[in-house]
C-alpha positions in Angstrom: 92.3 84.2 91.4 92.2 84.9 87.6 89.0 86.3 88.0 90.0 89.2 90.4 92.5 89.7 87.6 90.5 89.8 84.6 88.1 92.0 85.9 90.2 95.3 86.2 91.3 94.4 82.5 87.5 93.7 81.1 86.4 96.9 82.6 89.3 99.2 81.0 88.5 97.2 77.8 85.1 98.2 78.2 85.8 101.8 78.8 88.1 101.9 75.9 85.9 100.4 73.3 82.6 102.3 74.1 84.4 105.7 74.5 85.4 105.3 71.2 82.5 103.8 69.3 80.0 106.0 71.9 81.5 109.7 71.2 80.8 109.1 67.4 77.4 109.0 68.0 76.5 105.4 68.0 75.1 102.5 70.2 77.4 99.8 69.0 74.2 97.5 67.9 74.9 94.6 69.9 77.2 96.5 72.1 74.4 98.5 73.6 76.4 101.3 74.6 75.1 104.2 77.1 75.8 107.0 78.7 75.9 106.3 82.5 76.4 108.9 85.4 78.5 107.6 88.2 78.7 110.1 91.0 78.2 113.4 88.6 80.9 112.3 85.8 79.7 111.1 82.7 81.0 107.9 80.7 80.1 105.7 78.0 79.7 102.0 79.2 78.8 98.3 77.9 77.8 95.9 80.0 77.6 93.0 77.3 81.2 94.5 76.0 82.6 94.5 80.0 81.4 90.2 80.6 82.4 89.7 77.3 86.1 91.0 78.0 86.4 89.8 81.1 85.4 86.4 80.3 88.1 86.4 77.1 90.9 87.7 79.7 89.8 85.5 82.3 90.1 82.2 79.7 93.3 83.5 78.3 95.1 83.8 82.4 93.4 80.2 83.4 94.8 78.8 80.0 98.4 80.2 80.8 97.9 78.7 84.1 
């Protein structure tokens, strides 16, 4: 159940992160940040950054468990 839970909060992270590091103009290095289209609207995304995240929230809600 912590999993349905941390993935809402690994994808905002995500969002958050390569918006910011991706409008300056930079890939992030191991970040690999892109621009990705999803249904006409443009965003900056991570994939390693988004399994990363939720992976950290997911151990942090199984350890308050």
């Amino acid at each position: 159940m912590e999993l349905f839970k941390a993935v809402p909060l690994g994808g905002i992270l995500s969002y958050v992160v390569a918006l910011v590091v991706g409008s300056q103009g930079t890939s992030g290095g191991h970040l690999h940040i892109t621009r990705t289209e999803v249904y006409q609207y443009e965003m900056w995304w991570s994939w390693p950054l988004f399994l990363a995240g939720t992976a950290v929230a997911w151990g942090i809600m199984a350890m308050q468990r």
